[in-house]
Legacy VTK file of the C-alpha trace (Angstrom):
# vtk DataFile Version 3.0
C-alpha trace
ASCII
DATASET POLYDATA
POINTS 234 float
138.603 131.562 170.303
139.803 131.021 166.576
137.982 130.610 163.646
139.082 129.209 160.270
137.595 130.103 157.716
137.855 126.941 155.379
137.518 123.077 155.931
140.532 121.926 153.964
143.736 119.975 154.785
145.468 122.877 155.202
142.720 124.010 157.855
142.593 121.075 159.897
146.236 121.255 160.373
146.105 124.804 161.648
143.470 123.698 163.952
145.633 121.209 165.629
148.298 123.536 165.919
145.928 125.999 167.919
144.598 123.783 169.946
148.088 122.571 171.132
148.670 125.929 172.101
145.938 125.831 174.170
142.989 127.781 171.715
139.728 126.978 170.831
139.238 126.909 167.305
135.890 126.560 165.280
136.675 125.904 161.701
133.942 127.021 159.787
133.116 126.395 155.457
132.313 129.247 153.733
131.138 129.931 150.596
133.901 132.209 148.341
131.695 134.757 147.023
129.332 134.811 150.532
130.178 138.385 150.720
131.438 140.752 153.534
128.070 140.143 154.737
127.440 136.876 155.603
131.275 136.925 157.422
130.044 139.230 159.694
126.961 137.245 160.494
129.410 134.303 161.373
131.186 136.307 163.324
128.580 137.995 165.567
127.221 134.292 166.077
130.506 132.674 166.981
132.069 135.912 168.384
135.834 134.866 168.182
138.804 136.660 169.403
140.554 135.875 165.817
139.989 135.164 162.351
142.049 133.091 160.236
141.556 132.524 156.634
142.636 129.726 154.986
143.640 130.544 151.198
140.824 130.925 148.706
138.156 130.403 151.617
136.545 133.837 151.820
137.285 137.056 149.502
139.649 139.576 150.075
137.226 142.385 150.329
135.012 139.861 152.769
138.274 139.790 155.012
139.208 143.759 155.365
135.392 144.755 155.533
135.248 142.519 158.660
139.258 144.182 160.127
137.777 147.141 159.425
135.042 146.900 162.456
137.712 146.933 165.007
136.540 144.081 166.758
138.563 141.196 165.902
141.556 140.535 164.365
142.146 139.071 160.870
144.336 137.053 159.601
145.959 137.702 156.644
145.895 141.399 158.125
144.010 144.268 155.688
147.603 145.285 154.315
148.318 141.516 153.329
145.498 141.078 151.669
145.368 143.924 149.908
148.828 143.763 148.253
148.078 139.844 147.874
145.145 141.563 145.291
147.851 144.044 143.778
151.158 141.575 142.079
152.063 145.023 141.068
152.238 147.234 143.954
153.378 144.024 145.677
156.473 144.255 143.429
157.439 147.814 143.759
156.907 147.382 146.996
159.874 145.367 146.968
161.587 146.318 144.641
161.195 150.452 144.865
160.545 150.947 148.611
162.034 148.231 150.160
165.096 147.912 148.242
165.351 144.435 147.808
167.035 142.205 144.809
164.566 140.979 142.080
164.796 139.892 138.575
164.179 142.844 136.308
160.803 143.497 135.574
158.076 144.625 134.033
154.402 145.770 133.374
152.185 145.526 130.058
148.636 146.279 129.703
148.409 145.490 125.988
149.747 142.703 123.613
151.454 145.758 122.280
152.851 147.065 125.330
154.304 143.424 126.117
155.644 143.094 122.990
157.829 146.146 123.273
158.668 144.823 126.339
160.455 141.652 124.662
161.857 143.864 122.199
163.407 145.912 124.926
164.117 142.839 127.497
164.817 140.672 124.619
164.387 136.275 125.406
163.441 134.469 127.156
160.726 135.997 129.086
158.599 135.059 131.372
154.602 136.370 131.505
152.161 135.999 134.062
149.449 137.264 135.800
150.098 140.491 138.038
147.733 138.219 140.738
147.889 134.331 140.844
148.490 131.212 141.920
151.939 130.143 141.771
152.622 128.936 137.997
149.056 130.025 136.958
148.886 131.591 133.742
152.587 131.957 133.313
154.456 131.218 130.254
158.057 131.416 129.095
158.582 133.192 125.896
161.733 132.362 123.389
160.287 133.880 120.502
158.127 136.400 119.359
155.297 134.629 118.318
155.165 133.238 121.697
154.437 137.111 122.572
150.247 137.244 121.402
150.119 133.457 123.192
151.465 134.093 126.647
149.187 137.832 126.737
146.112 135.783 126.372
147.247 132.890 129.000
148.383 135.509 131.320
144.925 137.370 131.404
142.866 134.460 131.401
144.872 132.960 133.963
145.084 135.860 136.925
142.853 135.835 140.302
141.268 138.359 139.320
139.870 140.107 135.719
142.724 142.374 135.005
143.878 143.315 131.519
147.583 143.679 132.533
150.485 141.244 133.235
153.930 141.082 134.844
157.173 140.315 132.566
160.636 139.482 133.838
163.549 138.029 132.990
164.266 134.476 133.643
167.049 133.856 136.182
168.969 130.831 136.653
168.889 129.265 140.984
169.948 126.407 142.143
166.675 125.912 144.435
163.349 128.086 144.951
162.745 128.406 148.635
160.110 130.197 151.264
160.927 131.707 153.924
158.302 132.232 156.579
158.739 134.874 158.864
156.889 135.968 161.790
157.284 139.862 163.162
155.984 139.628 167.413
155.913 142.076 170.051
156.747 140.743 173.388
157.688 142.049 176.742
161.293 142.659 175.502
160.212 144.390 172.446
159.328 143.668 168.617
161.107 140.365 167.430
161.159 138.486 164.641
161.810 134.679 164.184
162.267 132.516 161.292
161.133 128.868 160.288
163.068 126.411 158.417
163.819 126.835 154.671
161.131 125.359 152.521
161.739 124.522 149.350
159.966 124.169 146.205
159.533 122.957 142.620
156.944 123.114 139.840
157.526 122.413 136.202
154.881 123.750 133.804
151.336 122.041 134.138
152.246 119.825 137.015
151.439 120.205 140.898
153.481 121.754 143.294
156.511 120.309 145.170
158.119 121.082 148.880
159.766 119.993 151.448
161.166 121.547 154.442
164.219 121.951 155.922
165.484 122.760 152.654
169.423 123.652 152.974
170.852 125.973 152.390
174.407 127.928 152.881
174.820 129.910 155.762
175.576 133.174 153.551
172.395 132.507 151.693
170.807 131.658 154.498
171.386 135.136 155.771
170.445 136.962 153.184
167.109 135.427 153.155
166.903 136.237 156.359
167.831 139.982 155.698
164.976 139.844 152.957
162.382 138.430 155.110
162.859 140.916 157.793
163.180 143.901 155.817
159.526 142.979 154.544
158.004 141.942 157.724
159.180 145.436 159.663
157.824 147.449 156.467
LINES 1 235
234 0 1 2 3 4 5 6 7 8 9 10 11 12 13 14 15 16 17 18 19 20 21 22 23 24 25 26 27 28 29 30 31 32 33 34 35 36 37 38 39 40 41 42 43 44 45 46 47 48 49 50 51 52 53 54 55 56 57 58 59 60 61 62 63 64 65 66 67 68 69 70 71 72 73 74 75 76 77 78 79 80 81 82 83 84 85 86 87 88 89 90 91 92 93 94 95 96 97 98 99 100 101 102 103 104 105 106 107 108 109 110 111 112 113 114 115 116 117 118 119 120 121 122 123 124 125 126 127 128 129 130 131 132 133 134 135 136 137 138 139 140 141 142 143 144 145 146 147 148 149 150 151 152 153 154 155 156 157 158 159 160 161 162 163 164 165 166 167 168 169 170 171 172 173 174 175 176 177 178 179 180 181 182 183 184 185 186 187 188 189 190 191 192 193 194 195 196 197 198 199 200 201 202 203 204 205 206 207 208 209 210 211 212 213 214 215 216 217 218 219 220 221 222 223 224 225 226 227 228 229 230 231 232 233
């Protein structure tokens, strides 16, 4: 058995998907801030085999109290969800362990220390929370008066109460895409399959675009693909 946690669009199309693959899947509403507690009270009524959390449905520290018992499995896993809580560690991840290409970056805890940051980086900029939403609480700064501005929209604007932000430079692409990826182990050994490009737009202030296939040239096709496994065998 399955349970999703969350009643959403997003929810009810996972729950078809199971069930085509032959699960049984109880999708369940939860309040956000229920607690670790009254998860595992769902859980020891329902007794599922897995978890699945739909975005926003149930904290993060709900979600790895209840991995942590051992007797189910949660999905996003207790790794996942903790780096989803830490943009930071998230990014050296990346950038520092895994060795993969990002924009330079970052990290201010203070107006001050952001604005040294511009003087250093120079313009534009762009500021955001070090855990959010995509396009929450960023801003682009040209100028520095747009420095004091973008520190205030970037705290107020994070996931979670933190007084320090993410800064990197802005980097012209000709599209945005995600990659999922999905790392198995079957009776051949670990493997790792890809879906279809999706691609994505947002402009400040407006909702989010995609669309998938999104296409893309085999070269960079490849080295999204190199990307995406590197993280999902880390």
């Amino acid at each position: 058995t399955v349970m999703l946690l969350g009643a959403g669009e997003r929810s009810r199309e996972l729950a078809l998907a199971f069930r085509r693959l032959g699960a049984d899947v109880e999708t369940v509403e939860v309040q956000p801030d229920g607690g670790p507690e009254a998860l595992a009270a769902l859980i020891d009524k329902s007794k599922p085999r897995y978890v699945v959390a739909d975005a926003g449905a149930v904290t993060a520290e709900a979600l790895i109290a209840v991995a942590e018992r051992g007797d189910v499995e949660v999905f996003p896993t207790p790794r996942s969800t903790r780096l989803s809580l830490d943009g930071e560690g998230l990014r050296r991840l990346a950038a520092d362990e895994l060795g993969l290409p990002t924009a330079p970056f970052w990290f201010a805890g203070s107006v001050e220390e952001l604005t040294a940051v511009a003087q250093h980086a120079g313009f534009p900029l762009v500021v955001k929370p070090v855990a959010a939403a995509p396009g929450e609480g960023e801003s682009v700064v040209l100028r520095p008066e747009d420095v004091e501005p973008a520190w205030r929209r970037a705290v107020a604007g994070g996931k979670l109460s933190l007084q320090r932000v993410i800064a990197e430079t802005v980097v012209d692409v000709d599209v945005e895409v995600t990659l999922l990826t999905v790392r198995t182990t079957g009776p051949s050994g670990p493997a790792v399959s890809f879906c279809e490009p999706i691609g994505h737009h947002q402009t400040t202030g407006e909702p989010l675009e995609a669309w998938q296939p999104q296409h893309l040239s085999a070269t960079a096709l490849d080295s999204a693909k190199s990307i995406a496994a590197r993280i999902v065998n880390s």
